[in-house]
One Martini backbone bead per residue (centre of mass of N, CA, C, O) as a GRO file, in nm:
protein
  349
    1UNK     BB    1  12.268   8.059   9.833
    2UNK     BB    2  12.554   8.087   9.659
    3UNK     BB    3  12.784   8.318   9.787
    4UNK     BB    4  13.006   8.522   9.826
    5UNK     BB    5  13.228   8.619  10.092
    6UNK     BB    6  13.216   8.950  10.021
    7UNK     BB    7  12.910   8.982   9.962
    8UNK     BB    8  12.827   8.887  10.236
    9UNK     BB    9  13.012   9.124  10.429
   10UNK     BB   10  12.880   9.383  10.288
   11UNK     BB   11  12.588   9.296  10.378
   12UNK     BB   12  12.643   9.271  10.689
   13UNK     BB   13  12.873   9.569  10.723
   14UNK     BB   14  13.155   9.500  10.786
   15UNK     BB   15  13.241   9.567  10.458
   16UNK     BB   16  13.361   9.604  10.203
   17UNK     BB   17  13.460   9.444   9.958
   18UNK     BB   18  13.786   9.524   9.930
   19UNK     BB   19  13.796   9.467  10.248
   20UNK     BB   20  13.682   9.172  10.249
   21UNK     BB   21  13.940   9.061  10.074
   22UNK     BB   22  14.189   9.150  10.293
   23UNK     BB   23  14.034   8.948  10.523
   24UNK     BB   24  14.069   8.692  10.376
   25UNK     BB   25  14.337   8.696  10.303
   26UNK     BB   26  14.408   8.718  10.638
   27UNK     BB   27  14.200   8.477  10.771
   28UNK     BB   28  13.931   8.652  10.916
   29UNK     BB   29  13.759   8.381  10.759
   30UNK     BB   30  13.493   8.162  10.834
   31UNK     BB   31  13.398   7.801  10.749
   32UNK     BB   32  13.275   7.591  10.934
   33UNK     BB   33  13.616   7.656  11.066
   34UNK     BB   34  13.734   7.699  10.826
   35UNK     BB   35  13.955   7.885  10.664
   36UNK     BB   36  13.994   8.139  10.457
   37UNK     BB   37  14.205   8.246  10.138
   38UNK     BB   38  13.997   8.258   9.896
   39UNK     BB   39  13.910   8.397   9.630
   40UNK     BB   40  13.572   8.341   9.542
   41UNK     BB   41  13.422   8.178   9.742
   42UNK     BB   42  13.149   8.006   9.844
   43UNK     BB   43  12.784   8.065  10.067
   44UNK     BB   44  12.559   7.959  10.265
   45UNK     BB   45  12.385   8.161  10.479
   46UNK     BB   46  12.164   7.865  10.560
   47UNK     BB   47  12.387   7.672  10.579
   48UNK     BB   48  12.621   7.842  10.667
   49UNK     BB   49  12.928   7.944  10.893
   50UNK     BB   50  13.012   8.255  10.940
   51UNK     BB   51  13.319   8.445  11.000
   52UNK     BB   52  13.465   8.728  11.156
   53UNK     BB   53  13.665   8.759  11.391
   54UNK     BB   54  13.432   8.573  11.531
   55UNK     BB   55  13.204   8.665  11.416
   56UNK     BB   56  12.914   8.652  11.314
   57UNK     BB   57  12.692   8.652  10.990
   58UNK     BB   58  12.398   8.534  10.996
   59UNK     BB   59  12.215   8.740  11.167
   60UNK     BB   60  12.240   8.977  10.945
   61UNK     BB   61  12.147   8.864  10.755
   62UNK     BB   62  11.867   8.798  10.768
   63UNK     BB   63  11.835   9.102  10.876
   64UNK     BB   64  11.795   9.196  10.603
   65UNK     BB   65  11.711   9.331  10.353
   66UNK     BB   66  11.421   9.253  10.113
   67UNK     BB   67  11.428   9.233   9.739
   68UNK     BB   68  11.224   9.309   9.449
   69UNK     BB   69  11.242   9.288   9.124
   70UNK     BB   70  11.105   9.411   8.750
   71UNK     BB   71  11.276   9.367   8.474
   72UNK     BB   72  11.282   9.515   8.146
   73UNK     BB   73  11.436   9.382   7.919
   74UNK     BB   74  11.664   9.410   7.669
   75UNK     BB   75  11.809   9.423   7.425
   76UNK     BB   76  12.172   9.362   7.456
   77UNK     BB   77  12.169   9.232   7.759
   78UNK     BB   78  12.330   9.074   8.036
   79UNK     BB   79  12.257   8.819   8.271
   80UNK     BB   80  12.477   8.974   8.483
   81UNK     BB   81  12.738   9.110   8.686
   82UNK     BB   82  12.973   9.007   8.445
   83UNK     BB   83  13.191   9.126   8.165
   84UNK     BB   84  13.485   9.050   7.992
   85UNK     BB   85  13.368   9.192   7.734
   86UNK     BB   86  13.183   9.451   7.790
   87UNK     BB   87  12.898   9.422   7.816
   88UNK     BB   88  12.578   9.488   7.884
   89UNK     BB   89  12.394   9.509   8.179
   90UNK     BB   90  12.070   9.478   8.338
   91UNK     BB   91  12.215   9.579   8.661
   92UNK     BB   92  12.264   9.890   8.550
   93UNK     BB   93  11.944   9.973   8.536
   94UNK     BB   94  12.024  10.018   8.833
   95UNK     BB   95  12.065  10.126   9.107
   96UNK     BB   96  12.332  10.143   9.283
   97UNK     BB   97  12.233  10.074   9.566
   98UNK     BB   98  12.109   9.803   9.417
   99UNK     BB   99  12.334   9.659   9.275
  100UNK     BB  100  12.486   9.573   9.551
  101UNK     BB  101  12.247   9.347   9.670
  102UNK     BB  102  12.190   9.208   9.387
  103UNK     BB  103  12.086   8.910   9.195
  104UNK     BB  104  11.986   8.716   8.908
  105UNK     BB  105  11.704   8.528   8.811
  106UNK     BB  106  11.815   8.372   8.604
  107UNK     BB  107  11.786   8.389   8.218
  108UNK     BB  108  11.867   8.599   7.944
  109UNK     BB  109  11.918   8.627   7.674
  110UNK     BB  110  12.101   8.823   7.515
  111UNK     BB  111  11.827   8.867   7.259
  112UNK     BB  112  11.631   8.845   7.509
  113UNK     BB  113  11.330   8.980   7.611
  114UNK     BB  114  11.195   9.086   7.917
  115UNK     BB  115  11.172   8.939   8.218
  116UNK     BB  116  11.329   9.022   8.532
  117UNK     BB  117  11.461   8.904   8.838
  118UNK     BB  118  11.576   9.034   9.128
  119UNK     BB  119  11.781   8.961   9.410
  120UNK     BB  120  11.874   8.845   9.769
  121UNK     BB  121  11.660   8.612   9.783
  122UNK     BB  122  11.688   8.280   9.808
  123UNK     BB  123  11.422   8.162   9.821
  124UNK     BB  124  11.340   8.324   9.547
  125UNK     BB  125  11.556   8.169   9.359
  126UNK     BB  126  11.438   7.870   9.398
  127UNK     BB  127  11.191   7.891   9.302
  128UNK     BB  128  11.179   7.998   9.031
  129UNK     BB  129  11.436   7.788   8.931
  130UNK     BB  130  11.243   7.551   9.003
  131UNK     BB  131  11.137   7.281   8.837
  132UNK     BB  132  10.817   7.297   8.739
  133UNK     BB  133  10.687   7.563   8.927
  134UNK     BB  134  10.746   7.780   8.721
  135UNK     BB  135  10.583   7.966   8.477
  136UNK     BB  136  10.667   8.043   8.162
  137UNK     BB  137  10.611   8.334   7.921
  138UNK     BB  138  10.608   8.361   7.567
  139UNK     BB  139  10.707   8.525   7.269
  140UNK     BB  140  10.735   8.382   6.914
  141UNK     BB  141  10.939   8.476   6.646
  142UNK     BB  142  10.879   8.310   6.344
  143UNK     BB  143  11.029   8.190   6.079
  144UNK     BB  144  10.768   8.119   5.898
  145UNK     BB  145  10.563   7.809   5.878
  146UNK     BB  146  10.451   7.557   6.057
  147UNK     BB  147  10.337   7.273   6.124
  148UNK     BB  148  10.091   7.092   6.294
  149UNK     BB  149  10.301   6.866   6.360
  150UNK     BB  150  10.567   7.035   6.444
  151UNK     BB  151  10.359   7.141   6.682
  152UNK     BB  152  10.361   6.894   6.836
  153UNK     BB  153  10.619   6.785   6.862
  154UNK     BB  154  10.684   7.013   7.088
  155UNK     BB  155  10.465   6.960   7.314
  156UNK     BB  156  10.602   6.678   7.377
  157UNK     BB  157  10.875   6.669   7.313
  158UNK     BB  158  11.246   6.709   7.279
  159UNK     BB  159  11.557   6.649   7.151
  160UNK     BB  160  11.832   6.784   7.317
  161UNK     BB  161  12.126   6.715   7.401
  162UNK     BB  162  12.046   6.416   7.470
  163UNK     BB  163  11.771   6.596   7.591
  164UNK     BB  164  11.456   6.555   7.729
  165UNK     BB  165  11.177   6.754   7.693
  166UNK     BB  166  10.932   6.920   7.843
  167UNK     BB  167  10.623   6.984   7.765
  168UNK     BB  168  10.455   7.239   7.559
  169UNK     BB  169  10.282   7.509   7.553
  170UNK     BB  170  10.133   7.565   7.213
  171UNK     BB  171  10.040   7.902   7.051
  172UNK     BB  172   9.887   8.064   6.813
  173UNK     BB  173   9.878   8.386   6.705
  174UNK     BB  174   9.664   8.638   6.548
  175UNK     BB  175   9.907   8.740   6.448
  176UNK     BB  176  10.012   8.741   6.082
  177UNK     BB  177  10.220   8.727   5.804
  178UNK     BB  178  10.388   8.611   5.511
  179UNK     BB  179  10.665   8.519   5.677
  180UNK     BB  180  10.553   8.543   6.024
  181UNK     BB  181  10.504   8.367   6.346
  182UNK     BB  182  10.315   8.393   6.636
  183UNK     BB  183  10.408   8.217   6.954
  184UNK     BB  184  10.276   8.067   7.259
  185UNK     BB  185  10.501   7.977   7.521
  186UNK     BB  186  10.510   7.717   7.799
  187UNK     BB  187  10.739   7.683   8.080
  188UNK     BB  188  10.894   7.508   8.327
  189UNK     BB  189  11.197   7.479   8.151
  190UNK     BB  190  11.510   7.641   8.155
  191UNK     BB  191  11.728   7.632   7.942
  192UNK     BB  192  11.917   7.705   7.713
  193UNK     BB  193  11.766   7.810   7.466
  194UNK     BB  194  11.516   7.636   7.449
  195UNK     BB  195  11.333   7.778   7.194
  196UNK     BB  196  11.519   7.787   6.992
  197UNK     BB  197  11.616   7.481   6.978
  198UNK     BB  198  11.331   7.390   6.884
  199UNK     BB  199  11.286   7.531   6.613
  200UNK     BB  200  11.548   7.454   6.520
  201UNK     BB  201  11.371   7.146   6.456
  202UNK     BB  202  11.210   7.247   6.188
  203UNK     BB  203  11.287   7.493   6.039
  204UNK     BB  204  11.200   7.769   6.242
  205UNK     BB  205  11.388   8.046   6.325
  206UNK     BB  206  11.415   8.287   6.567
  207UNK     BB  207  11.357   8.642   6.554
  208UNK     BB  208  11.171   8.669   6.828
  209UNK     BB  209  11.203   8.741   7.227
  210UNK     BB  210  10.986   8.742   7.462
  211UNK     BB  211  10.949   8.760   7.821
  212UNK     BB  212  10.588   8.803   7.968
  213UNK     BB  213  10.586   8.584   8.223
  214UNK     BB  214  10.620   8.493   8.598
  215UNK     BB  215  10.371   8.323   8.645
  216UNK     BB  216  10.145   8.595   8.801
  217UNK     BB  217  10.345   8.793   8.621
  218UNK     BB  218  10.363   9.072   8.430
  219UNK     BB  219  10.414   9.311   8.116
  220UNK     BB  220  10.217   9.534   8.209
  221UNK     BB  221  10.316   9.880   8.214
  222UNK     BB  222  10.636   9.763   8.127
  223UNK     BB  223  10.880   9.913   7.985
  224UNK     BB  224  11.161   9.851   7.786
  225UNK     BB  225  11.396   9.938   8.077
  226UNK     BB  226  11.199   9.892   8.344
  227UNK     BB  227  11.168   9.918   8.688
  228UNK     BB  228  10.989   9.739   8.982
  229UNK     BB  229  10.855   9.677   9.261
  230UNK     BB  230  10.729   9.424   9.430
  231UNK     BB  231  10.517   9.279   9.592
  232UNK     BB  232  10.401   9.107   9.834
  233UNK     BB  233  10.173   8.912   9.651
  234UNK     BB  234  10.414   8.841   9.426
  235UNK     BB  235  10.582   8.676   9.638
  236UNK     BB  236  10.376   8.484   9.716
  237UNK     BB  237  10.313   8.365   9.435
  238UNK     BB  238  10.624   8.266   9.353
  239UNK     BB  239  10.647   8.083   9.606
  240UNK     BB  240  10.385   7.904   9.579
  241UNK     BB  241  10.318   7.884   9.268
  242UNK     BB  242  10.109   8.058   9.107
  243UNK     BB  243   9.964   8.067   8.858
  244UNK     BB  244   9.844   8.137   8.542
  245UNK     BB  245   9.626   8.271   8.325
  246UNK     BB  246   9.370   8.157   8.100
  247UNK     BB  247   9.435   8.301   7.816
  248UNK     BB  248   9.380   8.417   7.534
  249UNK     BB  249   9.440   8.457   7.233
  250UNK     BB  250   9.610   8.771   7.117
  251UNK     BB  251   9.655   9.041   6.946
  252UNK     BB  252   9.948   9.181   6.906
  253UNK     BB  253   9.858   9.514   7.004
  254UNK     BB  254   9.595   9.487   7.045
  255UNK     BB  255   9.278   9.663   7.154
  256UNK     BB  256   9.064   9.638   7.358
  257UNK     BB  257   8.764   9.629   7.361
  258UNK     BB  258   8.439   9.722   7.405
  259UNK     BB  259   8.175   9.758   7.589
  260UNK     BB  260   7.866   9.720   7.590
  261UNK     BB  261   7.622   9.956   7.707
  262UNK     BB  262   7.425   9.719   7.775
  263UNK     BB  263   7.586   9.563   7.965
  264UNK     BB  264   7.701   9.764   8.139
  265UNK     BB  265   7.409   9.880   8.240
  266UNK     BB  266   7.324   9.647   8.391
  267UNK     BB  267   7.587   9.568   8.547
  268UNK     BB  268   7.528   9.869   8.710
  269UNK     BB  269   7.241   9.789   8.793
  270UNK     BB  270   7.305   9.570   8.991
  271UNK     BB  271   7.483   9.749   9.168
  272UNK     BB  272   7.306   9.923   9.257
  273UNK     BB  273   7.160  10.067   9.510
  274UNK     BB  274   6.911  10.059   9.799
  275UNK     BB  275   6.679  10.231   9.860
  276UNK     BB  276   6.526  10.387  10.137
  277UNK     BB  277   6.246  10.498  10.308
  278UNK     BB  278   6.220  10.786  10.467
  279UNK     BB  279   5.988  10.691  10.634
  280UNK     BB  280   5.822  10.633  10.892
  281UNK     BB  281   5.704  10.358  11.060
  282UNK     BB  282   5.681  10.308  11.380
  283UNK     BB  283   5.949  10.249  11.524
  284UNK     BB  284   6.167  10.249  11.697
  285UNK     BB  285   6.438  10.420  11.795
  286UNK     BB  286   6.802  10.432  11.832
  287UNK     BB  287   6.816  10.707  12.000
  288UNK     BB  288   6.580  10.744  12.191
  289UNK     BB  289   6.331  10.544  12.167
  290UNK     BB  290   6.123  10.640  12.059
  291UNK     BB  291   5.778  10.656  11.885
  292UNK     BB  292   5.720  10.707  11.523
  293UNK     BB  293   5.494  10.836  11.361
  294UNK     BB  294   5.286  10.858  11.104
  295UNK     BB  295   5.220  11.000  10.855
  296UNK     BB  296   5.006  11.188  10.739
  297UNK     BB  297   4.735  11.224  10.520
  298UNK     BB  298   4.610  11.479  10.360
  299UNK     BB  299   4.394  11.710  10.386
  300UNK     BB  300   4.129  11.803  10.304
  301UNK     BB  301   3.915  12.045  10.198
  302UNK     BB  302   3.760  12.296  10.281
  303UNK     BB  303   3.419  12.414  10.214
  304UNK     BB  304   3.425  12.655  10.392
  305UNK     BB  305   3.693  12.800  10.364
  306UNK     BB  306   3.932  12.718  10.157
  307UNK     BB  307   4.133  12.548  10.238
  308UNK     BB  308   4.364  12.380  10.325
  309UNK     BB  309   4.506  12.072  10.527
  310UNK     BB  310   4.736  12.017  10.504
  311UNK     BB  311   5.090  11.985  10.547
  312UNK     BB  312   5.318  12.147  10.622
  313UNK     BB  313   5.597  12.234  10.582
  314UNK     BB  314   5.816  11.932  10.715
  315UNK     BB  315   5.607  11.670  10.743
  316UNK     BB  316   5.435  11.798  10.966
  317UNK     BB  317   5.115  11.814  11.111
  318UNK     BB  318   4.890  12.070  11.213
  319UNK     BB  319   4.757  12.107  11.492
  320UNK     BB  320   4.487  12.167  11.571
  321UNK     BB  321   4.265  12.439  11.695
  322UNK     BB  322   4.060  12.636  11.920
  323UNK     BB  323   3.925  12.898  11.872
  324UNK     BB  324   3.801  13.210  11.682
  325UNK     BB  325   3.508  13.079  11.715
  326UNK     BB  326   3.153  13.012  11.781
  327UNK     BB  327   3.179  12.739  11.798
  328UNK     BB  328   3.456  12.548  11.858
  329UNK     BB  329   3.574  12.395  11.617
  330UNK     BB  330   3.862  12.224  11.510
  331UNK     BB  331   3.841  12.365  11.209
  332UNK     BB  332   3.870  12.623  11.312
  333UNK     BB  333   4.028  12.913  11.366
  334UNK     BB  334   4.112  13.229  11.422
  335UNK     BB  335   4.136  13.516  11.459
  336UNK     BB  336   4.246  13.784  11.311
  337UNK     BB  337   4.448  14.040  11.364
  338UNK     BB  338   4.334  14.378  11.316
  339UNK     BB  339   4.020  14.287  11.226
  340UNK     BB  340   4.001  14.086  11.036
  341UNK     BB  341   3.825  13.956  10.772
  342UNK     BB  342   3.601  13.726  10.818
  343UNK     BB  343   3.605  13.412  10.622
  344UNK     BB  344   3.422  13.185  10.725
  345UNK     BB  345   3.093  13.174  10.848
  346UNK     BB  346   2.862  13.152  10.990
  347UNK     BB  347   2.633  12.984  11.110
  348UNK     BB  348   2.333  12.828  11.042
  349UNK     BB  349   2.032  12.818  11.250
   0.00000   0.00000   0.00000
């Protein structure tokens, strides 16, 4: 992308802008070979070789860090880096030390908010910037009503400025008033005014215009005069060209339904865990190698003695026990300590 000379040298860190200014009058920078001494020049540096005092500055600008920004424009703000104006620039709503770094993706009118990318990196600026490749959604409000006839011919292409128009895929949003119709359009082409002078040839312009989407990056979470930085995802989808999705036309302000108790809880029941049984299965174990046997079932009440035959807590039966009864049967315990009395009945004989 064609840079002044002035702010390739501030970016390379040579000398700051108006110090690379006094180096180009005095002779100390070339272009491909050639002297340059006009202020305002400008180079590509992944095409051009740029040198100051002899030194390349192709191999810095390269491995300069690459900055990538998502503002929210408001309206009455120009997407210029200067105006003779003195109106108010898109490019001052950042911070200081970003704007002398970065210069603006394509460009939104004076009178149009919405989505704009500012960035370091030329090649996403001619990603975006070129025709056919990134999809743009505005949505714009209509004055009147078109017919539906209106809005077919804009979908096929006009011709304005003598020059025809690339089909638009145009639908009316659900919320409309007694005078004023919401539109979402999608561009792949972007002419200067281009959806303002589509409506001006039905007899229906536009009276507000904000630009929602940029490829498969929107305008969510992101409000008027803020911005953010791109993550490394959308900037891959925008190199990409990764379309947008197709979503339904939904009401401009309207709050997403709330989900059905019962789809929700179903959907939350397909996903919840498969808990598995705790029981020993008597598999091999992987820690220590030995076979756990399986739990025993409780064994029943004993009719002798009157006690229950079951398993301690903790999960495994207490083993048998012989001797403290006259018979030495497995079934019997031992006489208790301190002479109590015995609870058993001796056997009859």
């Amino acid at each position: 992308m064609l840079e002044r000379l002035q702010k390739l040298i501030a970016e390379a860190g040579i000398a700051a802008r108006r110090k690379a200014e006094q180096m180009i009058e005095a002779g100390s920078v070339t272009v491909n070979g050639v002297v340059v001494t006009e202020l305002g020049t400008k180079a590509d540096p992944d095409v051009d070789h740029i040198r100051v005092d002899g030194r390349p500055i192709n191999p810095l600008l390269r491995d300069r860090e690459k900055i990538y920004v998502l503002l929210n424009k408001p309206r009455g703000y120009l997407s210029a880096t200067k105006d003779p104006l003195n109106r108010p620039l898109a490019i001052d709503l950042l911070p200081t030390n970003i704007q002398k770094k970065v210069h603006t993706v394509g460009r939104l009118d004076f009178n149009t908010e919405g989505l704009l990318i500012l960035t370091n990196d030329g090649a996403l600026t001619d990603a975006v910037t070129r025709a056919g490749f990134i999809e743009k959604t505005y949505h714009a409000k209509v004055k009147g009503h078109p017919s539906d006839d209106q809005i077919s011919r804009l979908r096929r292409g006009v011709t304005i400025d003598r020059r025809k128009l690339a089909p638009a895929e145009i639908r009316q949003l659900d919320r409309t008033d007694r005078d004023n119709v919401w539109y979402e359009v999608r561009l792949t082409q972007g002419r200067n005014q281009q959806i303002r002078k589509m409506f001006d040839v039905t007899g229906h312009s536009v009276v507000k215009l904000r630009r929602v989407r940029i490829g498969a990056i929107d305008d969510v979470g992101l409000k008027v005069g803020v911005f953010r930085m791109l993550t490394p995802t959308e900037v891959r989808a925008l190199m990409t060209g990764k379309p947008a999705p197709k979503t339904p036309a939904v009401r401009i302000g309207a709050k997403v339904a709330a989900k059905s108790p019962a789809k929700a809880s179903v959907k939350s029941s397909a996903k919840a865990p498969v808990r598995t049984s705790a029981k020993p299965t008597g598999k091999t174990s992987t820690r220590s190698g030995a076979k756990t046997s399986p739990k025993p079932a409780p064994r029943p009440a004993s009719k002798q003695s009157g006690r229950a035959g079951g398993p301690k807590p903790g999960g495994m039966a207490a083993p048998p026990k012989r001797g403290g009864s006259s018979s030495g049967r497995p079934g019997t315990r031992p006489a208790r300590p301190g002479g109590a009395r015995r609870t058993t009945p001796k056997k009859q004989r």
